[in-house]
C-alpha positions as CSV (number, residue, x, y, z in Angstrom):
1,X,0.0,0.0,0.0
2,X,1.3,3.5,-0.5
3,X,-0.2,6.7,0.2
4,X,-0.2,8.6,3.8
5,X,-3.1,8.7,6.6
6,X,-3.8,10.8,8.8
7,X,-5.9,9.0,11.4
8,X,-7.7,10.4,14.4
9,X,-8.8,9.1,17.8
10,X,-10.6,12.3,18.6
11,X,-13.9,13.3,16.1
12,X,-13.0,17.5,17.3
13,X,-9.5,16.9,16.3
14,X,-10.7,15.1,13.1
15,X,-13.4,18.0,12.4
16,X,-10.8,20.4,12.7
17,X,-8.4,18.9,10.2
18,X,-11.0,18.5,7.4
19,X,-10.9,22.4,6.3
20,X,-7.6,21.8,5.5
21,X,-8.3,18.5,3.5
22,X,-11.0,19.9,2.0
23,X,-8.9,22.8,0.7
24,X,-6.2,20.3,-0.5
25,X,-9.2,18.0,-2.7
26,X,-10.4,21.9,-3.8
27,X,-6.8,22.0,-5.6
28,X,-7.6,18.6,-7.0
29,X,-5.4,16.3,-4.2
30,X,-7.4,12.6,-4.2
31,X,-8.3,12.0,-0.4
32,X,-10.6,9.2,0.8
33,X,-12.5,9.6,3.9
34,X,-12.6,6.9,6.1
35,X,-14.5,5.9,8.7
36,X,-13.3,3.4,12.0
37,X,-14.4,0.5,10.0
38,X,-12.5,1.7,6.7
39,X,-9.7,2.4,8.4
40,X,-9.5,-1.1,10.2
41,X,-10.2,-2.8,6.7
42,X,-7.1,-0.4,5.3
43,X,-4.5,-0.6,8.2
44,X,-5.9,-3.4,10.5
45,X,-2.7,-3.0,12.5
46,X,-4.1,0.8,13.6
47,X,-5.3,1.3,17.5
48,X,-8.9,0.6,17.5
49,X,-9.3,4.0,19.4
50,X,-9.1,5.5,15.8
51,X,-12.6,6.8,14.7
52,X,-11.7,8.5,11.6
53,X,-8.7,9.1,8.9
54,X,-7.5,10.8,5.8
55,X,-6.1,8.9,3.4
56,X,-4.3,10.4,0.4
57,X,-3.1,7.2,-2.1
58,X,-1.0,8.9,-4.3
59,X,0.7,11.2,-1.4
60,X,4.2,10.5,-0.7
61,X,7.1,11.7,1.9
62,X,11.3,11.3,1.5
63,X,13.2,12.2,4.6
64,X,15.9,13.9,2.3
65,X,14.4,15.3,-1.0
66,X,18.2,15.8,-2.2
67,X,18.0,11.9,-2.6
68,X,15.7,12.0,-5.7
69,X,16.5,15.3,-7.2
């Protein structure tokens, strides 16, 4: 699986997060919204305290961009 999640154990610090994905999807930035079920189906390994998640599938991170450039 690729892609990043943001996942959240808290639906007030989930609802305050989603403005920003919103704004990102606005730009045309693929994000999924997940709900505790998707996100056990998804990453079953995740804390079952998680009620909620972002997932972007074709987001990606490097921890030194000078590596690929």
């Amino acid at each position: 699986m690729g892609g990043t999640i943001f996942a959240f154990d808290h639906h007030a610090a989930y609802g305050r997060a989603l403005p920003h994905f919103k704004r990102q999807e606005a730009v045309g930035i693929h994000v999924d919204y997940l709900d505790k079920e998707d996100v056990q189906a998804l990453e079953p390994g995740l804390a079952d305290s998680i009620i909620a998640a972002a997932y972007f599938p074709a987001s990606a991170h490097v921890s030194d961009p000078a590596d690929i450039t």
